[in-house]
C-alpha positions as CSV (number, residue, x, y, z in Angstrom):
1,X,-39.5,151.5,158.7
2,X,-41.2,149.6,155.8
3,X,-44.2,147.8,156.3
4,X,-42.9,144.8,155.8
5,X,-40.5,144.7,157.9
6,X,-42.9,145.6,160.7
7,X,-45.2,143.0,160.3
8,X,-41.9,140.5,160.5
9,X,-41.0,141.8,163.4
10,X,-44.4,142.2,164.9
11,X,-44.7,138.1,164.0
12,X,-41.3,137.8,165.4
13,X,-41.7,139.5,168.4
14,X,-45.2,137.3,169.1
15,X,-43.2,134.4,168.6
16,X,-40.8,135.0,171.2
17,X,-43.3,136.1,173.5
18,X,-45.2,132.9,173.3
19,X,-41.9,130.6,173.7
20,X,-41.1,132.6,177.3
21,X,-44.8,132.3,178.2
22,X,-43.9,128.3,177.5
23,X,-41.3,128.2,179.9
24,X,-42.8,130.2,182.8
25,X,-46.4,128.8,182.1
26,X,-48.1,125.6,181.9
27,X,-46.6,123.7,178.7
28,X,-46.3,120.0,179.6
29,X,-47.4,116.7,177.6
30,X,-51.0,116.8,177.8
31,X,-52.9,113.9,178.3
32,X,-53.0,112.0,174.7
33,X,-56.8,110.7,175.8
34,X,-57.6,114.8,176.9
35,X,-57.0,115.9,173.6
36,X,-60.2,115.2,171.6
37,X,-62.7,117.6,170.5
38,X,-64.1,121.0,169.3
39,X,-61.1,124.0,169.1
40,X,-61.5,127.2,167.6
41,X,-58.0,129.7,167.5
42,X,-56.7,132.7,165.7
43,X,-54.6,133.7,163.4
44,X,-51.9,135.6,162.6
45,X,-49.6,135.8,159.2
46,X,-47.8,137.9,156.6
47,X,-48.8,136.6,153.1
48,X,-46.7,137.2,150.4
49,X,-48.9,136.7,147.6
50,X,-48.5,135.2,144.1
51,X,-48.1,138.6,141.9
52,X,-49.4,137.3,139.0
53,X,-52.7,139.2,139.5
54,X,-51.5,142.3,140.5
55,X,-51.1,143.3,136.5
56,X,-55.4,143.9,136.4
57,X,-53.7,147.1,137.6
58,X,-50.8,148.0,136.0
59,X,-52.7,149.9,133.1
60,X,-51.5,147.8,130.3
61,X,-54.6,146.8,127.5
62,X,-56.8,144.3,128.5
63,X,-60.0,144.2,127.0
64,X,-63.1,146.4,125.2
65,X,-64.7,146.8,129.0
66,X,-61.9,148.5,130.0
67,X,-60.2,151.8,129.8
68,X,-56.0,151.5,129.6
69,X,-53.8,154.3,131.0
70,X,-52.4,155.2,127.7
71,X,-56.4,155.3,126.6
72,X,-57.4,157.5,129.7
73,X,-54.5,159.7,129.8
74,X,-55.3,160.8,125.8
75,X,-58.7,161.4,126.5
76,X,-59.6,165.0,125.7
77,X,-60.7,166.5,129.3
78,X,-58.2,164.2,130.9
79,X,-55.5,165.8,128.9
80,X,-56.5,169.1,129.7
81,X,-56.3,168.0,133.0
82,X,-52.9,166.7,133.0
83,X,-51.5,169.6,130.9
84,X,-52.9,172.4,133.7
85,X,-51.2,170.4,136.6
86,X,-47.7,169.8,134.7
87,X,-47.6,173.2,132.6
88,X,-48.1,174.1,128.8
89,X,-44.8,172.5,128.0
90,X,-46.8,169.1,128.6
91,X,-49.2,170.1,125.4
92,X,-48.4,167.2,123.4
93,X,-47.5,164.8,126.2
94,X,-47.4,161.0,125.8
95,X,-47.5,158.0,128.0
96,X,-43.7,156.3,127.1
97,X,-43.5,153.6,129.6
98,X,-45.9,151.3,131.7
99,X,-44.7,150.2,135.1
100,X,-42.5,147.3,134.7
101,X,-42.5,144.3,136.9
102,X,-45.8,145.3,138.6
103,X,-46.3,143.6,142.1
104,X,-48.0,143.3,145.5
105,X,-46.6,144.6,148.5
106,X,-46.8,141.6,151.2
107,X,-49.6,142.2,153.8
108,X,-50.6,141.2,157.1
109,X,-52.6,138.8,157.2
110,X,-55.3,137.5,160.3
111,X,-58.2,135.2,160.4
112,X,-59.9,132.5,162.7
113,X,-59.9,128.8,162.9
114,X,-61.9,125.7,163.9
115,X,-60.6,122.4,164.6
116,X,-62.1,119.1,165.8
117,X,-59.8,116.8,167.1
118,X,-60.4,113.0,167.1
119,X,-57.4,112.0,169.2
120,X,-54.2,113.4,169.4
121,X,-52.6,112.3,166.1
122,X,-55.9,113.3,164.0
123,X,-57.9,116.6,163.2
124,X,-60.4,118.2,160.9
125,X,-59.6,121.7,160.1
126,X,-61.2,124.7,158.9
127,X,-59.2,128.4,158.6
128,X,-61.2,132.0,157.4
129,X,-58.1,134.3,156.6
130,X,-58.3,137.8,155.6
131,X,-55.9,140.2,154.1
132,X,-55.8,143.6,152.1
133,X,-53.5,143.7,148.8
134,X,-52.0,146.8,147.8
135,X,-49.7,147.0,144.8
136,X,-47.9,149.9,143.1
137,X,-45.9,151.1,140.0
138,X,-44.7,153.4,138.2
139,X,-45.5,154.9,134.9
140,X,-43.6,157.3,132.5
141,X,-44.7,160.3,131.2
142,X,-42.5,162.4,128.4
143,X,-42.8,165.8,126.8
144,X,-40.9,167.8,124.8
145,X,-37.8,169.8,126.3
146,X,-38.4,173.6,125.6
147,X,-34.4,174.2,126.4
148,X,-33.5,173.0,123.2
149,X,-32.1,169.6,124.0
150,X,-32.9,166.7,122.3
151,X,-33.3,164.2,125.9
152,X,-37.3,165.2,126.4
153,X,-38.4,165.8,130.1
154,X,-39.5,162.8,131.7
155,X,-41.7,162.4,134.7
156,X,-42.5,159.4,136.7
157,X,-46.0,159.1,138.5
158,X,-47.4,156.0,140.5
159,X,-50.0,153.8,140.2
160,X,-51.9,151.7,142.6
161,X,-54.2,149.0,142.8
162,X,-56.1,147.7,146.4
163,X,-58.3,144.7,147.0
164,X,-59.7,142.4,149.4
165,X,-58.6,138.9,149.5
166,X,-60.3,136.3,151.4
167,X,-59.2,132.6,151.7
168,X,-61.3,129.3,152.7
169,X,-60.0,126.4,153.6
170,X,-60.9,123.0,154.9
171,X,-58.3,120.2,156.0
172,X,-56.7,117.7,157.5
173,X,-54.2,118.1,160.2
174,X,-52.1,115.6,161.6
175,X,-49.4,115.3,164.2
176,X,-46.5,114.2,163.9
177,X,-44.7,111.5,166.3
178,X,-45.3,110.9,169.8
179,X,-47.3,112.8,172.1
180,X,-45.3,116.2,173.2
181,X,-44.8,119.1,174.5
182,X,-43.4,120.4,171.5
183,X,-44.3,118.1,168.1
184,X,-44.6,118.8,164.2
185,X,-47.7,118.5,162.5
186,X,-48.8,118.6,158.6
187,X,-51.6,119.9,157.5
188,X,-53.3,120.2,153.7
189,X,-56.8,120.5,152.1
190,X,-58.4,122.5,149.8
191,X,-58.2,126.4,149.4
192,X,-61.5,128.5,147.9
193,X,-59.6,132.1,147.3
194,X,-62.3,134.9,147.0
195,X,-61.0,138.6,145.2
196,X,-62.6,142.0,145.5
197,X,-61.3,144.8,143.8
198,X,-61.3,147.9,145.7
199,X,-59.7,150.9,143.9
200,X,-57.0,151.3,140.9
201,X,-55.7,154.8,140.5
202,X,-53.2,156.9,139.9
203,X,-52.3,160.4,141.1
204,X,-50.9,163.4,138.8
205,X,-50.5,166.5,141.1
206,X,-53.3,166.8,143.2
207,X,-55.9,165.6,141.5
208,X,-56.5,161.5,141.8
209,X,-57.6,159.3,138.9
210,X,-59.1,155.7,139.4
211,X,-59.8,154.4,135.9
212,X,-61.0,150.7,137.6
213,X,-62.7,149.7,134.7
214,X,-63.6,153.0,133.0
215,X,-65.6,154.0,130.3
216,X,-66.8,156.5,128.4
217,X,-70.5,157.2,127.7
218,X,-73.1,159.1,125.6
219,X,-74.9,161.3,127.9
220,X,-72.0,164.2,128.3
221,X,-69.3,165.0,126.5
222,X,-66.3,164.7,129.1
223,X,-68.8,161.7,131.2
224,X,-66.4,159.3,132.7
225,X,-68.1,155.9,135.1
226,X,-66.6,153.5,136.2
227,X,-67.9,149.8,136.5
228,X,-67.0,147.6,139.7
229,X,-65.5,144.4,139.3
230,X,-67.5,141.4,140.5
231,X,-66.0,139.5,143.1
232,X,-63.7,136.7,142.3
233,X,-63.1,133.4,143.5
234,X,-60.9,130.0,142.6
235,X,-60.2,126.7,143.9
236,X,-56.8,125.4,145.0
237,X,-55.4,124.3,147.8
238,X,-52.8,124.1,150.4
239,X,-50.2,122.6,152.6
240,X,-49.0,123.0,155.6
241,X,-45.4,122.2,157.8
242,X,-45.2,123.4,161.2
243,X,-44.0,123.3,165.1
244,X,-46.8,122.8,167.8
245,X,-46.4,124.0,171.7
246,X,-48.6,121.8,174.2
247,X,-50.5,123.5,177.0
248,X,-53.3,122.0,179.1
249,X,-55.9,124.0,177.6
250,X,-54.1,125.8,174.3
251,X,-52.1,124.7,171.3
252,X,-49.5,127.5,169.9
253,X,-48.9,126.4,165.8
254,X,-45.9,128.2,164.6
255,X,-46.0,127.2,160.4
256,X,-45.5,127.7,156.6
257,X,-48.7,127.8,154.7
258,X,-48.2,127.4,151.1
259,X,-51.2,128.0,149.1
260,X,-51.4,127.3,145.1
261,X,-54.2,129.8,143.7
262,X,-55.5,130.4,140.4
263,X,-56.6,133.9,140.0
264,X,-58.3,136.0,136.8
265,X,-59.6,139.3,138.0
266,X,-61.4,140.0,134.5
267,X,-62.8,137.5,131.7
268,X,-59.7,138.1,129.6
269,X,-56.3,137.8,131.9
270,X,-54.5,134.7,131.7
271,X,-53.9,132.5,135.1
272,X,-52.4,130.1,136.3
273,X,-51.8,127.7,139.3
274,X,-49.2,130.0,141.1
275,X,-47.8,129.7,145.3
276,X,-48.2,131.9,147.8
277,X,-46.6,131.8,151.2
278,X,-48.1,132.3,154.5
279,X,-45.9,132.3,157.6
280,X,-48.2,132.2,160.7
281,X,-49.0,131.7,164.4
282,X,-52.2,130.1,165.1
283,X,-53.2,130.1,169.4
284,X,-55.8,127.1,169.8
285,X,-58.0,126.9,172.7
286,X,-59.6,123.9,173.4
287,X,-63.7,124.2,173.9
288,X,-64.3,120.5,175.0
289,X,-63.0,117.5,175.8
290,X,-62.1,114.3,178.6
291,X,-60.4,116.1,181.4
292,X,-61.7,119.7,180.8
């Protein structure tokens, strides 16, 4: 089953759990006066992240500091390499195609929050989420057909990129209508987005390549380092829409984060202010308060 798909159903699964825990527990209007103070909760989401990043790994030029695929792959002891895995027919290989449409895969997503509730309509909020990107495509590799047909071989091979992504926000929730059992509340603030680059490679038989910011020096002939990329961050910000369940001591959020994030992993990529989406569930538990 893809990953995906198992976090959705993981999510979906929580949900439903939650809402019969409603009905056989403790949810009734809490006191409007009760609800005031300090809250911290946890959550749990699947982002599905603005993909406009994801090309840092894709292998495609970007600047002097780093190495591209086509680059690495015609580098002498590379080739050789490349041409003992796939055979001597692969002698004068040549990259023909970089992946196309590179993206991330959506990931799960969980974090903690803080809340400090004024009365019941008004809060402060601050949320520490945490997810890990991975994000995959394919290149093309072609060589020349020793049967005597014109249509060269072709072979596909994948590459990968992984990172740590860390979001920040602070803001300001608000509920909407009456006091409830079950209400609507908007939230929105500010968003600092944090990047770390873990890996980016690419695997041709079984040997594995990570050319994250490769480079060749002077010191051997066939030397090949690679540089790590300094962590990343941006300012944006978010918004919120979601359900609230009341219990006497907890608060179940069931909402749509959208986030708008702009993200340049090196000096030289172009970005700009692009959504993500983050569906979530959020359990609150109330630290202080009048009738504690």
């Amino acid at each position: 089953m893809p990953a995906k798909i198992e976090h959705l159903l993981f999510l979906l699964s929580l949900c439903c759990g939650l809402c019969v825990s409603a009905q056989d527990g403790e949810l009734h209007v809490v006191d409007p006066a009760a609800k005031k103070g300090f809250m911290v909760g946890l959550n749990i989401g699947y982002l599905l992240p603005n993909d406009e990043p994801a090309t840092f790994y894709d292998g495609t030029p970007k600047d002097p500091a780093f190495l591209d695929l086509n680059e690495y792959l015609d580098l002498w002891f590379i080739r050789d390499q490349v041409i003992n895995t796939l055979g001597d027919l692969a002698a004068n290989y040549r990259l023909s195609e970089y992946p196309q449409e590179y993206r991330y895969n959506d990931a799960l997503s969980i974090g903690g929050h803080v809340r400090y509730q004024f009365n019941w309509t008004h809060a402060v909020v601050g949320d520490l989420n945490y997810a890990r990107l991975r994000s995959a495509g394919i290149f093309v590799i072609e060589y020349a057909n020793n049967t005597g047909a014109t249509q060269p071989v072709s072979e596909s091979f994948e590459i990968t990129g992984e990172e740590d992504r860390m979001n920040m926000s602070l803001g300001y929730h608000v509920n909407l209508g009456a006091p409830s059992e079950l209400g609507l509340h908007l939230e929105f603030g500010p968003m600092l987005t944090s990047v770390r680059v873990r890996n980016n490679q690419f695997r041709i038989g079984d040997r594995t390549y990570n050319i994250l910011r490769a480079q060749t020096v002077g010191l051997a002939a066939d030397q090949l380092i690679t540089a790590p990329i300094p962590t990343v961050t941006s300012l944006g910000g978010y918004g919120q829409l979601g359900a609230n369940l009341e219990f006497h001591k907890f608060t179940v959020d069931m909402a749509l984060r959208v986030s708008l994030e702009k993200i340049a992993i090196y000096e030289g990529q172009e970005a700009r202010y692009r959504p993500s989406y983050l569906p979530f569930l959020r359990l609150v538990y109330r630290l202080s308060g009048q009738g504690s």
